[in-house]
C-alpha positions as CSV (number, residue, x, y, z in Angstrom):
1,X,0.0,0.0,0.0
2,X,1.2,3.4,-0.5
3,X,1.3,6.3,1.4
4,X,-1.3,9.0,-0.2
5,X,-0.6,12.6,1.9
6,X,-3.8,14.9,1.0
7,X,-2.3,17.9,-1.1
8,X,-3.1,21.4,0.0
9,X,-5.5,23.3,-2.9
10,X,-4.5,26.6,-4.1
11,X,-7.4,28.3,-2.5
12,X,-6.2,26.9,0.9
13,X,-2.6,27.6,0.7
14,X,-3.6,31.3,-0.3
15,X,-6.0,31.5,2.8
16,X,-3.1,30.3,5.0
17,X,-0.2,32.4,3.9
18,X,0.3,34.9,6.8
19,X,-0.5,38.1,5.9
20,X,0.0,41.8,7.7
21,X,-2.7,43.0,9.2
22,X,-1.6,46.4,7.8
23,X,-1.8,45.4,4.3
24,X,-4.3,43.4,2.1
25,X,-4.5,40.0,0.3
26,X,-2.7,40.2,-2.7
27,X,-5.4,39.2,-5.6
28,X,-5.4,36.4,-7.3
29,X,-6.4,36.2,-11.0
30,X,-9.5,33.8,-11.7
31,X,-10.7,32.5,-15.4
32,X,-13.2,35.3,-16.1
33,X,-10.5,38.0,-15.9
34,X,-9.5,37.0,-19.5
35,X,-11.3,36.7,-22.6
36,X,-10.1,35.4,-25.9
37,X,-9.1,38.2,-28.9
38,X,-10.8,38.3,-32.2
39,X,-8.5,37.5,-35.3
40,X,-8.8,41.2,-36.7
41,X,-7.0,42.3,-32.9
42,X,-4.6,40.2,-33.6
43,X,-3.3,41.7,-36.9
44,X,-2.5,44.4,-34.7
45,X,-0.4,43.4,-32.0
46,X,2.5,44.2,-34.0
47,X,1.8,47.1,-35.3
48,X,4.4,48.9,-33.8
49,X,6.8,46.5,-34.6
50,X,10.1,48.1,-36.4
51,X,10.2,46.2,-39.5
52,X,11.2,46.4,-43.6
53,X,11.1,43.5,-45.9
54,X,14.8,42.7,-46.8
55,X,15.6,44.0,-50.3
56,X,18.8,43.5,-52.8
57,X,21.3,46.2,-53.4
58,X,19.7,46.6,-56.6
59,X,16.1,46.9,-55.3
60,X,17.0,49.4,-53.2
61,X,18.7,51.4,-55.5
62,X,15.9,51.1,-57.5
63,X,13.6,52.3,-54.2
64,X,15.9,55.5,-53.9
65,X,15.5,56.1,-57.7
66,X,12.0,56.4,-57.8
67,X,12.0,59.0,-54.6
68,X,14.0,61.1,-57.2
69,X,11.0,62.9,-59.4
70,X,13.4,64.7,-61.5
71,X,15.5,61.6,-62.1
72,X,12.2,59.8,-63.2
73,X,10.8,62.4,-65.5
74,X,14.1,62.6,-67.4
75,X,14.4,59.1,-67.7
76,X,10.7,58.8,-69.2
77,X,11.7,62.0,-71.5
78,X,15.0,59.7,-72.5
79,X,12.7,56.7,-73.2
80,X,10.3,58.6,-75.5
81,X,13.4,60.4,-77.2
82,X,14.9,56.9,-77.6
83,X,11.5,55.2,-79.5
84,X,11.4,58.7,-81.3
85,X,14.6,58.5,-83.1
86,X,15.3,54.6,-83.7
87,X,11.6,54.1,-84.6
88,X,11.9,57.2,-87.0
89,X,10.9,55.2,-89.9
90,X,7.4,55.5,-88.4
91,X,7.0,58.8,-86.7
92,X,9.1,60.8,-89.8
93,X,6.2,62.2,-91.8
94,X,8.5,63.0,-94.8
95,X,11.9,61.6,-96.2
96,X,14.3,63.6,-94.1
97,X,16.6,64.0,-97.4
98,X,13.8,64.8,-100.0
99,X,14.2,68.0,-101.6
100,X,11.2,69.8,-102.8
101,X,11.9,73.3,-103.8
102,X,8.2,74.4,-104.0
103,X,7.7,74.4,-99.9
104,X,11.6,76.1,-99.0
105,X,11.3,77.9,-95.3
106,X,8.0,77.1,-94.3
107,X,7.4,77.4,-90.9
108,X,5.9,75.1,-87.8
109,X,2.3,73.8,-88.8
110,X,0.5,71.9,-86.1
111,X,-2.4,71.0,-86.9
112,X,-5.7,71.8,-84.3
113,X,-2.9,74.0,-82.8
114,X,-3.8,78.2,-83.0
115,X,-0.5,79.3,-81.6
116,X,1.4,81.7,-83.8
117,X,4.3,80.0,-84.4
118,X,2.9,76.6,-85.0
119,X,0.3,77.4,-87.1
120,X,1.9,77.8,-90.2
121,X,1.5,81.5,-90.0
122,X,4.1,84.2,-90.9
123,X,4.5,88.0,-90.6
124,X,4.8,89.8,-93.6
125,X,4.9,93.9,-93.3
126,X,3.4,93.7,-89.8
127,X,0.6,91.5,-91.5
128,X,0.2,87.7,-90.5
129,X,-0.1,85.8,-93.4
130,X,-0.6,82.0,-94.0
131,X,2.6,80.5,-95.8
132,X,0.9,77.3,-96.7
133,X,-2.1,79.0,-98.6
134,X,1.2,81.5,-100.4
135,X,3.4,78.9,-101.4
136,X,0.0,77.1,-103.2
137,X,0.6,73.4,-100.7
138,X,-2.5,70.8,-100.5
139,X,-4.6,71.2,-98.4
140,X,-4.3,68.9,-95.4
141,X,-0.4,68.8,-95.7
142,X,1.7,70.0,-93.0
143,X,5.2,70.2,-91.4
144,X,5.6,70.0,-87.8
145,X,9.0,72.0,-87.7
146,X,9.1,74.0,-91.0
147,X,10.9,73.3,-93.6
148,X,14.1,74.8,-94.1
149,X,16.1,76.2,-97.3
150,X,16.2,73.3,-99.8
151,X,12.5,72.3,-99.1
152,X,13.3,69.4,-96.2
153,X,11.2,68.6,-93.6
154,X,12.7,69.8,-90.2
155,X,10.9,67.6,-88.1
156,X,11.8,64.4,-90.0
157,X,15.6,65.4,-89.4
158,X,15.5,66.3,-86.3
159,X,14.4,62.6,-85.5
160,X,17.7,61.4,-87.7
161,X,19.6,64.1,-86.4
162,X,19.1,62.8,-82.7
163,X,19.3,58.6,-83.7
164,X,22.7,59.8,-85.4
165,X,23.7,61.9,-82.0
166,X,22.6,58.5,-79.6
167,X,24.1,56.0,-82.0
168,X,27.6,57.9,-81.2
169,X,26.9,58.2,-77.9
170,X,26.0,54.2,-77.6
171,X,28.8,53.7,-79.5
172,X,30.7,55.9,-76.9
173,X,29.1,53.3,-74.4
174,X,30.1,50.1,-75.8
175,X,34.2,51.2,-75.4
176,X,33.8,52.4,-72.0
177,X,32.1,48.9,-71.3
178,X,34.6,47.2,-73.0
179,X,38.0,48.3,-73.5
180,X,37.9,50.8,-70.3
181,X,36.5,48.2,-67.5
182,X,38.8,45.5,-69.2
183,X,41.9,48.0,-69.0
184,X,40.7,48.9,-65.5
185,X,40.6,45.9,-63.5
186,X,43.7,44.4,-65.0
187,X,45.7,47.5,-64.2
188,X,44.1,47.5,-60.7
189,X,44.5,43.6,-60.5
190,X,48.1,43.4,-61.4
191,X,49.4,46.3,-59.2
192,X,53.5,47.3,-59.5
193,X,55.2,47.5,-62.7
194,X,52.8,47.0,-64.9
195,X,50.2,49.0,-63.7
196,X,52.5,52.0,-63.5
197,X,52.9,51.4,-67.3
198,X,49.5,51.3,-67.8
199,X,48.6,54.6,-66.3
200,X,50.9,56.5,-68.6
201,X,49.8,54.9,-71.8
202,X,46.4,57.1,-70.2
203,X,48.0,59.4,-69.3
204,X,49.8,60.1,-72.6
205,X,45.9,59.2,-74.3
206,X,44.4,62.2,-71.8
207,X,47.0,64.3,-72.6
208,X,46.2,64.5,-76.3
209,X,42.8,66.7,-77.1
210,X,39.9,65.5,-78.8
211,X,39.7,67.5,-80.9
212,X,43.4,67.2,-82.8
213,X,42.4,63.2,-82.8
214,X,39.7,64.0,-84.6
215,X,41.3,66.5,-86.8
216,X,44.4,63.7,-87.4
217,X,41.6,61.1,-88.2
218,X,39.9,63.5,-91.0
219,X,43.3,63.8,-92.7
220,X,43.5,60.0,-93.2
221,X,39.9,59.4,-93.8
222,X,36.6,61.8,-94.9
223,X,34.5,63.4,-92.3
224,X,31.9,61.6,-91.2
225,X,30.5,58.9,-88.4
226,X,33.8,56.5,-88.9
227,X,36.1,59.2,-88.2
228,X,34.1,60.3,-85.0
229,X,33.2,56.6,-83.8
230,X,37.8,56.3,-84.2
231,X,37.9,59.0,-82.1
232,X,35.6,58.2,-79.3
233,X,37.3,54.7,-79.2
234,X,40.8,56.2,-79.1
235,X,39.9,58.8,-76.1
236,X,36.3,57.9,-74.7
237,X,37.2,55.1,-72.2
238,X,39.9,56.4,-70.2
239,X,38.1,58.1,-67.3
240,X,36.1,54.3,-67.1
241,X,39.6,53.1,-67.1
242,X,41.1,55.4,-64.2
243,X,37.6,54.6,-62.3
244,X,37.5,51.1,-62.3
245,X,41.2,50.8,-61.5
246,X,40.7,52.6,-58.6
247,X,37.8,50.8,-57.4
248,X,40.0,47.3,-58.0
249,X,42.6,48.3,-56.1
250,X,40.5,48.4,-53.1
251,X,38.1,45.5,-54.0
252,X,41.2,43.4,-54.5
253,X,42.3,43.4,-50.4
254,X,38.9,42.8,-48.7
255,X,38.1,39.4,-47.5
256,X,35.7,37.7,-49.8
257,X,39.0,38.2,-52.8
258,X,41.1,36.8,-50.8
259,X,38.7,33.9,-49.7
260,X,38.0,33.0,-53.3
261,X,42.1,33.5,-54.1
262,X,42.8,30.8,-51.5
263,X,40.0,28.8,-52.7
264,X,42.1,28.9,-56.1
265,X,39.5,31.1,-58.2
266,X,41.3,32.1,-61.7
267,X,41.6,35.9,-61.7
268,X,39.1,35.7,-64.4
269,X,36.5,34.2,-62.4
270,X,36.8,36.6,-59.6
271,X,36.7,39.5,-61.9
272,X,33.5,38.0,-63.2
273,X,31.8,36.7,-60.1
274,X,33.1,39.5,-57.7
275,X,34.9,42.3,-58.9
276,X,31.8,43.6,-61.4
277,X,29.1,43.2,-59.0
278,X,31.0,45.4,-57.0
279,X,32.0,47.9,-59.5
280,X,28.7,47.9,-61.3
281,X,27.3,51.4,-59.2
282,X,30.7,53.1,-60.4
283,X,30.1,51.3,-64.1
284,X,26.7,52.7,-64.4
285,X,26.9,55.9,-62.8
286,X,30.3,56.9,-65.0
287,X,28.3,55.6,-68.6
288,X,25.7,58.1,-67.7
289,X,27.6,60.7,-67.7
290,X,29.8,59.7,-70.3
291,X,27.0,59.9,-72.9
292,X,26.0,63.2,-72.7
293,X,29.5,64.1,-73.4
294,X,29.5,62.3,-76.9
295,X,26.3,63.8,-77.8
296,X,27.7,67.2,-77.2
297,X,31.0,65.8,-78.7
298,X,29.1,64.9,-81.7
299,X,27.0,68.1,-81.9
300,X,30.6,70.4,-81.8
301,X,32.3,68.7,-84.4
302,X,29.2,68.7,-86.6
303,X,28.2,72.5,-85.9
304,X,32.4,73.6,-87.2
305,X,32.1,71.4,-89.9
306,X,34.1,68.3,-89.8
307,X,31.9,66.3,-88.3
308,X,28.7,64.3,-90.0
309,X,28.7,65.6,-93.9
310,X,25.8,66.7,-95.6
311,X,23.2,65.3,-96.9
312,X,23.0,63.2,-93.4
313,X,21.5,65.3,-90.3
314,X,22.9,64.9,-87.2
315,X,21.9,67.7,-84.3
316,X,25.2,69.5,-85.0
317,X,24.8,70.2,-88.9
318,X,21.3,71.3,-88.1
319,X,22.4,73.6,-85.4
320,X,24.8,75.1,-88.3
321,X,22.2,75.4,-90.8
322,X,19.8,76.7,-89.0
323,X,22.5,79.9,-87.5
324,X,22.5,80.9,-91.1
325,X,19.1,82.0,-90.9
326,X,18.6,83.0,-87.8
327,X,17.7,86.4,-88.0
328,X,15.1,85.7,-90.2
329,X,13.7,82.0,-89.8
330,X,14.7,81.5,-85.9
331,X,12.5,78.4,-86.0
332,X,15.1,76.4,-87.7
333,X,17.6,76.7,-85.4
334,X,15.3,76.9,-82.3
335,X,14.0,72.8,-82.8
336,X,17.5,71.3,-82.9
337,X,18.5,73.3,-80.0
338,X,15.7,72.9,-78.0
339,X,16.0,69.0,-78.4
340,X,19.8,69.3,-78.0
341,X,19.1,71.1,-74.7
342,X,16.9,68.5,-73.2
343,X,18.9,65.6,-73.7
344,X,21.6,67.0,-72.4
345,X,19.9,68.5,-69.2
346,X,18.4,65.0,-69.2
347,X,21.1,62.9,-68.7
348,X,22.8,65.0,-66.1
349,X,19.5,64.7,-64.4
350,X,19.1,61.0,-64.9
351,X,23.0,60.6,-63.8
352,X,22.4,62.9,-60.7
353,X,19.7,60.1,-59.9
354,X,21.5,57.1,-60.4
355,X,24.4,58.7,-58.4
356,X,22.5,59.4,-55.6
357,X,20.7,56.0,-55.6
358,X,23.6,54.0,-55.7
359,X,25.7,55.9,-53.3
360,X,23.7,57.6,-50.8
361,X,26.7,58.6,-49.3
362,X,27.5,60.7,-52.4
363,X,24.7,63.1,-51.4
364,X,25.5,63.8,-48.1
C-alpha cells in the first residue's frame, strides 16, 4: 500500500499564507479576468513593430531612384526620345533628305494647334499671313517643324539628327564597357610594374585633345561617323579606365577576394563573379555621364564642320544650318537646339539620380 498525503488546494494555501494585518490580500487572478481576442485584434499586435522587408542592393537602389522625381521624369523623357529617333521610320512624316523646292522655309504647322508660331502662319509687313495658302501646298499637308532652305522637312531630321547623336553616344558606351573596364581591372588587379605602365599609356591618351584626334583622323579618312566613332574609341574610355582601377585596387584586399584566391579562383572568375558586382554602381553611374559628353561631342564637331557631312542630319549640322538664318527664320535653329538642350539637361538629371541611388553617401 502506499502512502497517499492529501495535497493542499490553491485556495487553501492562499488563505493560510500569513499576511500583515496592515496590508491586504494580494489578488489572485480567476478564469473570467481574461477573454479570448478576435482575429482582426490580432493583426494588430504588432503594429508597432520596427520592420522592412529585406531588399537586394539593386532593389534598393531602385527604391531611392523612384523618390528622385526629377530623375524619373528625365528618364521617361530619355525613353520617348529613344522610340522617337530609332523608330523614325514611323514617326518621320517626310523623307528627311527629299528636296522639294516648291515648300523652301515654311514654318511650324501643327495642326488643331492656333499658336502663332505653329500654325503655319508668318508676318509679312506687320501682317500675318498663311505661308501654306502662299506657297500654293494641298490642303491637309503640313510640317511639324518647318521646312528649311532646300524644301526638307525639319521635323523628320530632327528625328535622324538625334538617332545619329545616340548612336555615337551608344557607340561611346560600348568602349567604356569594353575596353575601359577590361583595362581597369587588370591594371588595378596586377598592381607594380605593370600597372605603372599602364597609367601613362592614359595618361599620354588624356594628354592629347579631342579634338586634334579627330582633326588627325579627317586627314586619313573623310569626315563623317567613322572618323568620330575612331575618335571616341581612341579617347572615350579612359576616365572608365582610371575609375574602375581605382575601385579594384581596393576591392582586391577585402576578404571575400582573398577567400576566393585561396579557394584557387582564376583571376578571371573573380573579376567575373566579384569584382563587377561590386563595381557595377561606379560602371553605371560613369556611362551616364559619359554619354551626354558624346552627344555634345558629336553636336561640336558637326556644328564647325568636320563632323557628319551633308546630306546626313545629325543635331550639329542642323544647329549650323539653321544659325544661317537665324535672323530671319529663328524656328530652324530653335528645334534642334531645344531637343539638344533637353537631352543633355536629361542625362545629367538621370545621372544625378543614379548617383544618388547607388551611393547615398555621395549626397551627403
Amino acid at each position: 500500500m502506499t502512502n497517499q498525503t492529501n495535497q493542499p488546494t490553491e485556495a487553501e494555501l492562499t488563505t493560510n499564507l500569513p499576511t500583515d494585518n496592515n496590508e491586504p490580500a494580494a489578488y489572485q487572478p480567476v478564469a473570467t479576468d481574461f477573454q479570448v481576442i478576435s482575429a482582426d485584434e490580432k493583426k494588430h499586435l504588432d503594429d508597432e513593430k520596427i520592420s522592412a522587408p529585406s531588399l537586394t542592393f539593386t532593389q534598393d537602389a531602385w527604391r531611392r531612384l523612384k523618390k528622385n522625381k526629377s530623375a524619373m521624369v528625365s528618364m521617361v523623357i530619355l525613353l520617348i526620345f529613344f522610340v522617337l529617333a530609332f523608330g523614325s521610320g514611323i514617326f518621320e512624316t517626310h523623307n528627311p533628305n527629299a528636296q522639294n523646292p516648291a515648300v523652301t522655309n515654311l514654318p511650324a504647322k501643327v495642326p488643331g494647334v492656333p499658336i502663332p508660331g505653329l500654325n503655319g502662319t508668318i508676318m509679312q509687313g506687320g501682317i500675318r499671313v498663311d505661308a501654306y495658302k502662299q506657297a500654293g501646298v494641298k490642303p491637309g499637308t503640313f510640317y511639324l517643324m518647318g521646312t528649311d532652305q532646300f524644301g526638307r522637312d525639319l521635323f523628320s531630321r530632327v528625328l535622324y539628327g538625334t538617332r545619329i547623336s545616340l548612336t555615337i553616344a551608344l557607340v561611346a558606351t560600348f568602349f567604356d564597357l569594353t575596353i575601359g573596364i577590361a583595362y581597369g581591372i587588370i591594371s588595378g588587379w596586377k598592381g607594380g610594374r605593370i600597372d605603372n605602365f599602364m597609367q601613362r599609356i592614359i595618361e599620354i591618351i588624356m594628354s592629347i585633345p579631342n579634338l586634334v584626334v579627330i582633326i588627325l583622323l579627317i586627314l586619313v579618312l573623310k569626315p563623317g561617323m567613322v572618323s568620330i566613332i575612331l575618335a571616341i574609341a581612341i579617347t572615350s574610355w579612359v576616365s572608365m579606365a582610371r575609375l574602375v582601377r581605382a575601385e579594384t585596387m581596393q576591392l582586391k584586399n577585402q576578404e571575400f577576394i582573398l577567400a576566393a584566391r585561396s579557394l584557387g579562383e582564376s583571376p578571371i572568375k573573380i573579376a567575373l563573379k566579384h569584382l563587377l558586382p561590386n563595381l557595377s554602381s561606379v560602371i553605371i553611374i560613369n556611362t551616364m555621364f559619359t554619354i551626354p559628353s558624346a552627344i555634345f561631342f558629336e553636336a561640336l564637331l558637326s556644328y564647325i564642320g568636320i563632323g557628319i557631312s551633308a546630306p546626313q542630319a545629325s543635331l550639329g549640322t542642323l544647329l549650323n544650318d539653321g544659325q544661317k538664318n537665324f535672323q530671319f527664320l529663328s524656328y530652324q535653329m530653335w528645334f534642334p537646339a531645344i531637343v539638344l538642350s533637353i537631352l543633355m539637361i536629361c542625362f545629367n538629371l538621370f545621372g544625378d539620380g543614379l548617383r544618388d541611388a547607388f551611393d547615398p553617401k555621395s549626397k551627403e
